[in-house]
C-alpha positions as a Markdown table, in Angstrom:
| # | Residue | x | y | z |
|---|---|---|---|---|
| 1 | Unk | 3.6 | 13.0 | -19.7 |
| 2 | Unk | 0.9 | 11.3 | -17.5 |
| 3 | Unk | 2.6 | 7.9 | -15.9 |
| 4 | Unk | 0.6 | 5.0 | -15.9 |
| 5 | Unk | -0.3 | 2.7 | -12.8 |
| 6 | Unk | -1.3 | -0.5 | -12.0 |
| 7 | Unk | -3.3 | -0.8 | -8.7 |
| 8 | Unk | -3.6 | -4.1 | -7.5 |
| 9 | Unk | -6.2 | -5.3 | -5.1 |
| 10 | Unk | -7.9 | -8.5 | -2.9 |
| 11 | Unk | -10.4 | -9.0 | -1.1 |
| 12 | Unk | -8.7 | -8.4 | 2.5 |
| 13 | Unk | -9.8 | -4.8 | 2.6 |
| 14 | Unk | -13.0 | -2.3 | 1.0 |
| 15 | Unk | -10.4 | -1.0 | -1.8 |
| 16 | Unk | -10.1 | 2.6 | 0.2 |
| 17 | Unk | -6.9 | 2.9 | -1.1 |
| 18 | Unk | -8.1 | 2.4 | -4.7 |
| 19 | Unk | -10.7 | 5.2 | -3.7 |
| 20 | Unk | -7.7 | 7.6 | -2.8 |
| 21 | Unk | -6.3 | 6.8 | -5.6 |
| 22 | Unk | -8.9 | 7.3 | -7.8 |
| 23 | Unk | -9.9 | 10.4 | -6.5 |
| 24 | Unk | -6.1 | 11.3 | -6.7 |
| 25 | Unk | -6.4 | 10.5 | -10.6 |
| 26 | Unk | -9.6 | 12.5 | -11.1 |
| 27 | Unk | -8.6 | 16.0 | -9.8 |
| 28 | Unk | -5.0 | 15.7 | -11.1 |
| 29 | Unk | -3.4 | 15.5 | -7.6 |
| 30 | Unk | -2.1 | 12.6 | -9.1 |
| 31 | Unk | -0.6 | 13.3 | -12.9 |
| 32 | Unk | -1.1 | 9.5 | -14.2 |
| 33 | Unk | -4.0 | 7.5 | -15.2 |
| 34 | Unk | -5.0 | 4.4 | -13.5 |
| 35 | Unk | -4.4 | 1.5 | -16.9 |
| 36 | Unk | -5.2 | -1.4 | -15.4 |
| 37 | Unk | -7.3 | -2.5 | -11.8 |
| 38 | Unk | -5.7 | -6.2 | -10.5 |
| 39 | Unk | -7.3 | -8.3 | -8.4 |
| 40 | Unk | -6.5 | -11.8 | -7.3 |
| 41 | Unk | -10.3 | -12.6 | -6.5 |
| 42 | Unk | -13.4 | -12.0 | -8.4 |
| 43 | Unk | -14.9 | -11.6 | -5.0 |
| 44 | Unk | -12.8 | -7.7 | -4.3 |
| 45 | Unk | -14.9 | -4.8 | -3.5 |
| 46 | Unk | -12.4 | -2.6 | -5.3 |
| 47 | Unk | -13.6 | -4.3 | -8.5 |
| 48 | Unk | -17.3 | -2.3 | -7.9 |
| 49 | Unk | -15.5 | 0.7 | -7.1 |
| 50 | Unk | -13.4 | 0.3 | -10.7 |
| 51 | Unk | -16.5 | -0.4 | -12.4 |
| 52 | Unk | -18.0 | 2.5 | -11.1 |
| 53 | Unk | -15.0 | 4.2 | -12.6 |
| 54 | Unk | -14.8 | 2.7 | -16.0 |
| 55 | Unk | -11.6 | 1.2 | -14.7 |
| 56 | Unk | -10.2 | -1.9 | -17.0 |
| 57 | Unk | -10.0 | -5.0 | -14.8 |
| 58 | Unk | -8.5 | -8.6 | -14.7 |
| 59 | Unk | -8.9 | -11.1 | -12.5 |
| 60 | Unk | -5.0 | -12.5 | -12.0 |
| 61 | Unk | -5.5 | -16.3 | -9.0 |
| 62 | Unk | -2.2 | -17.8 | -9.9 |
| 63 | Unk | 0.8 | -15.6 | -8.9 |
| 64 | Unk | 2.8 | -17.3 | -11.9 |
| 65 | Unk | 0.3 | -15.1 | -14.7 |
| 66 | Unk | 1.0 | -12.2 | -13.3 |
| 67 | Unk | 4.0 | -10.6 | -14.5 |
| 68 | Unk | 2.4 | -11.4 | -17.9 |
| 69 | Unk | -0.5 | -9.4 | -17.4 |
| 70 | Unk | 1.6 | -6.4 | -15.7 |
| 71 | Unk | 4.1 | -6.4 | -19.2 |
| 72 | Unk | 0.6 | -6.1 | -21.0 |
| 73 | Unk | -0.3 | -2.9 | -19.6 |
| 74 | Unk | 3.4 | -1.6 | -19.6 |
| 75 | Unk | 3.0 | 0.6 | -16.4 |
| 76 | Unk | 5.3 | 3.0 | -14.8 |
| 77 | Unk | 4.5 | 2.2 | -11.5 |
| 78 | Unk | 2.5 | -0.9 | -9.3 |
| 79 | Unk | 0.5 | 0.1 | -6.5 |
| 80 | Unk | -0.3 | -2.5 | -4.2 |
| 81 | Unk | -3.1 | -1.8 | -2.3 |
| 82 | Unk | -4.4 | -5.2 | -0.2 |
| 83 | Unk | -2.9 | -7.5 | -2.7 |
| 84 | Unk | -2.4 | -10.8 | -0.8 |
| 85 | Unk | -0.2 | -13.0 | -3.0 |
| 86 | Unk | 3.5 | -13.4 | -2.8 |
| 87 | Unk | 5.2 | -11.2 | -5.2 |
| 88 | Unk | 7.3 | -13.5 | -7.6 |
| 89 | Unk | 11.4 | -12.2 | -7.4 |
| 90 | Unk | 11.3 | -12.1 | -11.5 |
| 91 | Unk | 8.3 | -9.4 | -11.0 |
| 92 | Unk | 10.6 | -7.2 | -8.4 |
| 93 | Unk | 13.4 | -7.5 | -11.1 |
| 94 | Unk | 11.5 | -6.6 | -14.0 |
| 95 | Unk | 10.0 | -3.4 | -12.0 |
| 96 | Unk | 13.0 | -2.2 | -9.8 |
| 97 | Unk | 11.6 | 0.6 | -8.0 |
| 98 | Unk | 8.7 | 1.1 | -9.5 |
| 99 | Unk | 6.3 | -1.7 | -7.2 |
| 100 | Unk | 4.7 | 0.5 | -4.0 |
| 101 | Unk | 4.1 | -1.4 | -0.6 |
| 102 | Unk | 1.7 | -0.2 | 2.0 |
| 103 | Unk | 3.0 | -1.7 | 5.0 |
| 104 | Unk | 1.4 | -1.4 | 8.5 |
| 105 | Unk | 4.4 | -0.1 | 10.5 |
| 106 | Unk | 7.4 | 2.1 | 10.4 |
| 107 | Unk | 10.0 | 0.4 | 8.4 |
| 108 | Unk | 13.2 | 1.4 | 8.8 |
| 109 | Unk | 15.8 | 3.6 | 6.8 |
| 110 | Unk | 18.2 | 1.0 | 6.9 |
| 111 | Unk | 17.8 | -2.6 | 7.7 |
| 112 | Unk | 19.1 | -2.2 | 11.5 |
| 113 | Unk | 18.0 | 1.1 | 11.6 |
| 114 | Unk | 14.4 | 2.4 | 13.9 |
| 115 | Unk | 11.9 | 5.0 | 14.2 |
| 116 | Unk | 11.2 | 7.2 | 15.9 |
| 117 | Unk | 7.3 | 8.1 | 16.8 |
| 118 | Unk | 6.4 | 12.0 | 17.0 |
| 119 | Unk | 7.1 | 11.9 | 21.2 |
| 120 | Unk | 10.5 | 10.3 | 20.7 |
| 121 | Unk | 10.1 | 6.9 | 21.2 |
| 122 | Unk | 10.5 | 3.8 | 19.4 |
| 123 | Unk | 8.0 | 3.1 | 16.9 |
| 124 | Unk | 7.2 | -0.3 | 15.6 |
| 125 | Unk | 8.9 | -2.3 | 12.5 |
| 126 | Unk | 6.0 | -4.7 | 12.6 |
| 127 | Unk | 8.1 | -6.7 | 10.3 |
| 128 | Unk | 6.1 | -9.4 | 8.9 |
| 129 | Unk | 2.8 | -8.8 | 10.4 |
| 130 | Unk | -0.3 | -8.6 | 8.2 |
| 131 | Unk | -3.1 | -5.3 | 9.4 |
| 132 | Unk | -4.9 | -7.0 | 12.3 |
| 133 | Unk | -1.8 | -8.9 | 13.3 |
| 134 | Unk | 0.2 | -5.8 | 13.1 |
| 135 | Unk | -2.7 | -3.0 | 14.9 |
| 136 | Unk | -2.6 | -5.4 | 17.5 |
| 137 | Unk | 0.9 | -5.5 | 17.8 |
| 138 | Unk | 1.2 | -1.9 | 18.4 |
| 139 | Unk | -0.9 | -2.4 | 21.6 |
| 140 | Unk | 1.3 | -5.2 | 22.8 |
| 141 | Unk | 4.1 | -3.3 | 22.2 |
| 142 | Unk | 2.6 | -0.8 | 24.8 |
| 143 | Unk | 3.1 | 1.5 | 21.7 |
| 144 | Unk | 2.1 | 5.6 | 21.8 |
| 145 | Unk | 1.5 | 6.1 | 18.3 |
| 146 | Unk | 0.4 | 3.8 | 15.4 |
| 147 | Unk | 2.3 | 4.1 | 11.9 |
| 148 | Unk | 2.5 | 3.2 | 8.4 |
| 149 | Unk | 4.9 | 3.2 | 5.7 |
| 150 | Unk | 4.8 | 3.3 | 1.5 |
| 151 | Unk | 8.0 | 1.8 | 0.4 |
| 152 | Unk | 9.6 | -0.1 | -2.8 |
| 153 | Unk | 9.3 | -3.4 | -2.6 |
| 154 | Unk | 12.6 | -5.2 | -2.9 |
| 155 | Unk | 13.4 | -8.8 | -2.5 |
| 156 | Unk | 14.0 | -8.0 | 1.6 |
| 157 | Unk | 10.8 | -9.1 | 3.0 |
| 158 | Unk | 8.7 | -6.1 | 4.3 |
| 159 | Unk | 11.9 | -3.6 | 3.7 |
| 160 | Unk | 12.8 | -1.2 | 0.9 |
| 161 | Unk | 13.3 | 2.3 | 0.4 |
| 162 | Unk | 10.8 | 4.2 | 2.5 |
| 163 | Unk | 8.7 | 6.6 | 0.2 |
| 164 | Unk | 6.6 | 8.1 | 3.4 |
| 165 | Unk | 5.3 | 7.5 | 6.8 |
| 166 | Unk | 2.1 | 8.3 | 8.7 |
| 167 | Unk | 1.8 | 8.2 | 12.1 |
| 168 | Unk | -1.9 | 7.9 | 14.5 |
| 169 | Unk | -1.8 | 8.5 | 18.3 |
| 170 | Unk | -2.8 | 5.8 | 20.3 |
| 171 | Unk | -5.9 | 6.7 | 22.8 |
| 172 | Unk | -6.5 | 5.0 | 25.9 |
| 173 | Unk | -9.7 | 3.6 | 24.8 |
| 174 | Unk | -8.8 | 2.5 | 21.4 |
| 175 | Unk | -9.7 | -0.7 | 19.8 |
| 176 | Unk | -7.9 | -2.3 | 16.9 |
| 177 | Unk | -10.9 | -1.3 | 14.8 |
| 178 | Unk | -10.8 | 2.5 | 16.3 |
| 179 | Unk | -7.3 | 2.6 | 16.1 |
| 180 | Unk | -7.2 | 1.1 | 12.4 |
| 181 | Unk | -10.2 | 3.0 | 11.3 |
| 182 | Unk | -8.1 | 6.5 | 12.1 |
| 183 | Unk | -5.2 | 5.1 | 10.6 |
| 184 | Unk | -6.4 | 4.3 | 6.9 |
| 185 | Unk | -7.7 | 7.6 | 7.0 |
| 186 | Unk | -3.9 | 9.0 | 7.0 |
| 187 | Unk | -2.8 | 5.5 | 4.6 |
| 188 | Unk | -5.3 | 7.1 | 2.0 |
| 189 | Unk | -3.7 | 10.6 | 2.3 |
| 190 | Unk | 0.1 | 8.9 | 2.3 |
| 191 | Unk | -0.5 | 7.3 | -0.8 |
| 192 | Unk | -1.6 | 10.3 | -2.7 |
| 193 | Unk | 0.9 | 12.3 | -1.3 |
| 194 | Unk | 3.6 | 9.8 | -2.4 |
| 195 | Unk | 2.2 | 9.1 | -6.0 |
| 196 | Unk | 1.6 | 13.1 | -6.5 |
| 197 | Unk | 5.4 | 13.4 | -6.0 |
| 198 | Unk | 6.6 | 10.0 | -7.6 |
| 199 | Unk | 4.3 | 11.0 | -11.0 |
| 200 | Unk | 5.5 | 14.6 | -11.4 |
């Protein structure tokens, strides 16, 4: 049986993720159909690419309707994917691993647990840190590789069970753009590569 996922968006990024997805979706990588397209602003450029798509979509401002909304379309899993609002505790207990986080570093196994990057040294939590905040982070960190990480969200703040990790070699000339630019690429892959295994 197909699963059924919610994907929600903002307007902090160009909905590549939502692309993946899609794509994911369209040449059964992914077995599940994409239900319902979320997005907190009317002003998201994933709402073109869902429309494109013949994707249903809602526009969701206050935090508080969401949950409502989400129990409408009854799906199997939540793919956040940009979203910028808080997620309300009662929304993480009514979908107990079942709500996917992109998160721009490598979290963890266990809470005081690390990394390791592909040379053997410590990669970087970036625990709290939103993209640019984070990419730049690796670079003050003196950090060799750049990562992410697709987790469940849980009510531990940028922590849950890791579902997969990319990782993106820092070069000498890199700029957060270059660097960041190279690392979605591997985000987009991730998050088919998680939901193909997650929806068999």
């Amino acid at each position: 049986m197909r699963k059924k996922l919610a994907v929600l968006i903002s307007n902090t990024g160009t909905g590549t993720n939502l692309q993946a997805i899609i794509d994911g979706v369209q040449n059964k990588e992914i077995n599940a159909s994409i239900v319902i397209v979320i997005s907190d602003t009317k002003k998201a450029f994933g709402l073109e690419r869902a429309k494109k798509y013949n994707l249903k979509a809602e526009i969701v401002s206050n935090k508080e309707d969401l949950l409502t909304i989400l129990r409408i379309y009854n799906s199997d899993f939540i793919c956040l994917s940009g979203w910028k609002q808080f997620i309300l505790s009662q929304i993480i207990d009514a979908y107990p691993q079942k709500i996917l986080n992109l998160h721009p570093g490598l979290i963890p196994d266990t809470i005081d647990g690390t990394v390791m990057n592909p040379d053997n040294t410590f990669a970087s939590w970036n625990k709290g840190k939103l993209t640019d905040i984070a990419i730049k982070n690796f670079f003050d960190q003196h950090a060799t590789y750049a990562g992410s990480s697709i987790h469940f969200l849980t009510h531990e703040f940028d922590f849950g069970p890791v579902l997969g990790r990319c990782f993106e070699k820092i070069k000498p000339n890199d700029t957060i753009n270059s660097l960041y630019s190279r690392l979605k690429i591997k985000e987009n892959i991730l998050y088919v590569k998680v939901l193909k295994k997650l929806c068999k």
